[in-house]
C-alpha positions as CSV (number, residue, x, y, z in Angstrom):
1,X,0.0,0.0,0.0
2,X,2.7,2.6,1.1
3,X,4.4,1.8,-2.1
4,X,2.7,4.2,-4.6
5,X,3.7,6.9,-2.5
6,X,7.4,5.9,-2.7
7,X,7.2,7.6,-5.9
8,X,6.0,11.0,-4.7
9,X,8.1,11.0,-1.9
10,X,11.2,11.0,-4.3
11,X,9.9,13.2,-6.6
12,X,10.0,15.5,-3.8
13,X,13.1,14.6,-2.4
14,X,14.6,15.2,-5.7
15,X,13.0,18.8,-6.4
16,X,13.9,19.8,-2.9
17,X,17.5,19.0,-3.7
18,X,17.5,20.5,-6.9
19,X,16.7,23.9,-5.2
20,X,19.0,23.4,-2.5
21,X,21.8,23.0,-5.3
22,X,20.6,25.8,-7.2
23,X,21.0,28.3,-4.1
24,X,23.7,26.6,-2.7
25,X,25.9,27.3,-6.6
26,X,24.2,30.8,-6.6
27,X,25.9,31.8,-3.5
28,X,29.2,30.0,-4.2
29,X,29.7,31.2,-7.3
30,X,27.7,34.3,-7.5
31,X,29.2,37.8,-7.5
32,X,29.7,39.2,-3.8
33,X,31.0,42.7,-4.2
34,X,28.5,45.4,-2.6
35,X,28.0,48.7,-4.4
36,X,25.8,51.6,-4.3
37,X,24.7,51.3,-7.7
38,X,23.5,47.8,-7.2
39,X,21.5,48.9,-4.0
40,X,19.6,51.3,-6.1
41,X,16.0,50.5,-7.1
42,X,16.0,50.3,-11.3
43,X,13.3,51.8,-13.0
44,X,13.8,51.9,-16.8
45,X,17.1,53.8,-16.3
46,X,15.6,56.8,-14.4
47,X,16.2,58.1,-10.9
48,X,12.7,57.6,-9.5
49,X,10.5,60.4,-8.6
50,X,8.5,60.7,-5.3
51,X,7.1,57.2,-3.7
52,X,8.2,53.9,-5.2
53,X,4.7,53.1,-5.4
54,X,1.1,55.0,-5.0
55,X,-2.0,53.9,-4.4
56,X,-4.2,52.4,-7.2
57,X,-7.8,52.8,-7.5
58,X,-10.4,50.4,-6.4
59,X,-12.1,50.2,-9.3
60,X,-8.8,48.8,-11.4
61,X,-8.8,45.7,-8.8
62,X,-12.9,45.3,-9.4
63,X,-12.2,45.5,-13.0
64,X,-9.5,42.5,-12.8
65,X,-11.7,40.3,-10.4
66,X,-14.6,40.7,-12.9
67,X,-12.2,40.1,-15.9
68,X,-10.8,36.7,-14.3
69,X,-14.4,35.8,-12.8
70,X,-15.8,35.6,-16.1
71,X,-12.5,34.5,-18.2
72,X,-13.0,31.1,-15.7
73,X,-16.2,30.7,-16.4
74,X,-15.6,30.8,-19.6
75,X,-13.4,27.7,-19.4
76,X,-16.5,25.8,-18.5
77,X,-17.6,25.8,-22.5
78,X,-14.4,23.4,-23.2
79,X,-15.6,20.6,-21.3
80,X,-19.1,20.7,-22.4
81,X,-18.1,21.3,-25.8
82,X,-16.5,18.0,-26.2
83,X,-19.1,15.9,-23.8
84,X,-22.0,17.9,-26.1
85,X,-23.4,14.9,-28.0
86,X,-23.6,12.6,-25.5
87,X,-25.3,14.9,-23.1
88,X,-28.2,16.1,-25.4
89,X,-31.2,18.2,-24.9
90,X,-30.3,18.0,-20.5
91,X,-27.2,19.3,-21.3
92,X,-27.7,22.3,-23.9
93,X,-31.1,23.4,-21.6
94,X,-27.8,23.6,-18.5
95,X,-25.3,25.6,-20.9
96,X,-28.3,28.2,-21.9
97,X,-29.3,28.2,-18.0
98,X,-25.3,29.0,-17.4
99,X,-24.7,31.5,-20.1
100,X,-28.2,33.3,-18.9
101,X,-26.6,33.5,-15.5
102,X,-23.8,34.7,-16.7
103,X,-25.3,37.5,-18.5
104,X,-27.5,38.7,-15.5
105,X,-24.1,39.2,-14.0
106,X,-22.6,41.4,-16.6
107,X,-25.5,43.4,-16.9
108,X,-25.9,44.0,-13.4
109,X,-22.0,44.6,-12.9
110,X,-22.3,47.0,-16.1
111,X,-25.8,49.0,-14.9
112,X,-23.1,49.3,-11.2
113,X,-20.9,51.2,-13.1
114,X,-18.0,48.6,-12.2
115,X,-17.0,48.1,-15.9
116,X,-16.6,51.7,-16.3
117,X,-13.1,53.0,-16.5
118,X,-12.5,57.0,-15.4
């Protein structure tokens, strides 16, 4: 029984050495000399001006969550795309109830103003 996980047990043995000896080579043979220049924060070549960062509006992060809610959902067409013979009439009546759902949801996040960019 404990044999299958033999395996996995290796597989992760062997990737956690792997990273050791990737680290462990960085530092070895890695440059070491500290400078000012390297301590610097590089942004396309230009001494920064003000912050490092500033705040970014709420509306950008509401914009990606709906952009990735409905780019996932999306990925639920594959699936029934390739089982859509075998599961007929039940199974197209289900995709139209999805999409239908999926389109209350855009029109009520687009009457909310979320999808609008300022």
């Amino acid at each position: 029984m404990l044999l299958e996980y033999i395996a996995i047990g290796v597989m992760i043995l062997t990737a956690t050495l792997i990273a050791f000896i990737a680290i462990g080579m960085g530092e070895l043979f890695g440059p070491k000399k500290k400078s000012s220049a390297k301590d610097m924060p590089y942004e396309s070549g230009m001494d920064t001006i003000g912050p490092g960062t500033r705040r970014m509006p709420v509306r950008f992060y509401l914009l990606a969550v709906f952009f990735i809610l409905f780019d996932v959902e999306v990925i639920f067409f594959l699936p029934w795309a390739i089982a859509f013979r075998k599961l007929g009439l039940f199974g197209l009546i289900e995709m139209i109830v999805f999409i239908v759902i999926l389109i209350v949801g855009y029109i009520y996040a687009w009457k909310k103003g979320a999808l609008e960019w300022e």
